[in-house]
C-alpha positions as CSV (number, residue, x, y, z in Angstrom):
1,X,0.0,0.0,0.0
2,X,0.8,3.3,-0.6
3,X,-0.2,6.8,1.0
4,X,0.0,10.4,-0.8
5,X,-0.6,13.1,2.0
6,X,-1.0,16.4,0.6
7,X,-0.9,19.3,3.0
8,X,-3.2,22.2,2.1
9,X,-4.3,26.0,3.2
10,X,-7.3,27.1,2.7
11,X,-8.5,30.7,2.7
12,X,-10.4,31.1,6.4
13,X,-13.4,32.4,4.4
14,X,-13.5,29.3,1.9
15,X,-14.0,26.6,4.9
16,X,-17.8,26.0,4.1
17,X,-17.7,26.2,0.3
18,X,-14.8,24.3,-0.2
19,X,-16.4,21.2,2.0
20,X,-19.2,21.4,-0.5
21,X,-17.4,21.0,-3.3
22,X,-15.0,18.0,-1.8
23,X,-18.7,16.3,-0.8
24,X,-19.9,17.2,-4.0
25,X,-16.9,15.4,-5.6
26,X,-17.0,12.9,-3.3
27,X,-18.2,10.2,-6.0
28,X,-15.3,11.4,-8.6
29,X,-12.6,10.9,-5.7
30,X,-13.4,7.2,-4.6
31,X,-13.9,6.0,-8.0
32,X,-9.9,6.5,-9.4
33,X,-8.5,3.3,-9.4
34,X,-6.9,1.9,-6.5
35,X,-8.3,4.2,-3.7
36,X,-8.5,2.1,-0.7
37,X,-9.0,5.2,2.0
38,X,-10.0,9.2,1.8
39,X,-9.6,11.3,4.9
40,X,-9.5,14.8,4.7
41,X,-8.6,17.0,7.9
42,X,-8.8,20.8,8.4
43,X,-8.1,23.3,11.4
44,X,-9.7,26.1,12.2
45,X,-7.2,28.1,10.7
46,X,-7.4,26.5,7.1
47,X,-4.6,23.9,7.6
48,X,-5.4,20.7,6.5
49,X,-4.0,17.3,5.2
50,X,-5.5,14.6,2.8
51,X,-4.6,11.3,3.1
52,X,-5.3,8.5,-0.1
53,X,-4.3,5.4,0.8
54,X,-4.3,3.4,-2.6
55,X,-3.0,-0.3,-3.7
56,X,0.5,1.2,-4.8
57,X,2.7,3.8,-5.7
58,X,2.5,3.0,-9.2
59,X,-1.2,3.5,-9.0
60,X,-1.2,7.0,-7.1
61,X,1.2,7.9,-9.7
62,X,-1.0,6.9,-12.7
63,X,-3.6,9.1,-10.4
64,X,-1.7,12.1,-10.8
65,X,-3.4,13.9,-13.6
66,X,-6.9,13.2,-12.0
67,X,-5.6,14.5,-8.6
68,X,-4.6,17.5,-10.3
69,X,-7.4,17.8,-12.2
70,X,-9.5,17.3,-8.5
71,X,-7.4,19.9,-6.9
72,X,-8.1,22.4,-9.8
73,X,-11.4,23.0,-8.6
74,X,-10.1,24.1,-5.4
75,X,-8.2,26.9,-6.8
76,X,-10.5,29.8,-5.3
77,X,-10.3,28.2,-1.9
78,X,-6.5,27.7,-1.7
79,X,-4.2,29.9,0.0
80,X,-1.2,28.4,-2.3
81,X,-0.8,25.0,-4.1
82,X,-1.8,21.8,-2.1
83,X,1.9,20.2,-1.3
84,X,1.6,16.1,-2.0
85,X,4.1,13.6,-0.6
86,X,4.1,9.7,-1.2
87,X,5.1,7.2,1.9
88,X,4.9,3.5,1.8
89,X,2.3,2.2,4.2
90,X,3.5,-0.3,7.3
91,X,0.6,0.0,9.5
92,X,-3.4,0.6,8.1
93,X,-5.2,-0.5,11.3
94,X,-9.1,0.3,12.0
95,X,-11.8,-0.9,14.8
């Protein structure tokens, strides 16, 4: 397994609008192949992370166009570019 976490700012004004949209896209983001996990986190003060954990790194790079595409409609909402970084997975535990 494989995990791209992508830190992220928001603009403090864009918190609501922007959920909308990721809910809105919601059935776009856990169709791309290989997309085992979504979690998206966000501060109060616009900070946040996404975390996709998908079958490989192979697949999250064959991803990366659609990602960016995704990301694109966030452009109003961001403070600056989202910032992704890839780690292999050793632990994906759950109750």
């Amino acid at each position: 397994m494989f995990a791209r976490i992508t830190h992220y700012k928001m603009k403090s004004e864009s918190r609501d609008a922007a959920t909308d949209l990721m809910n809105s896209l919601r059935d776009q983001i856990k169709s791309m192949p290989g997309v085992q996990h979504f979690l998206n986190v966000l501060n109060a003060d616009g900070s946040g992370y996404v975390v996709a954990v998908v079958e490989s790194e192979a697949v999250s790079q064959a991803n990366d166009k659609t990602v960016t595409t995704l990301w694109s409609n966030f452009a109003d909402y961001l403070e600056a570019p989202p910032k992704p970084e890839g780690y292999d997975v050793k632990a994906n535990w759950s109750n």
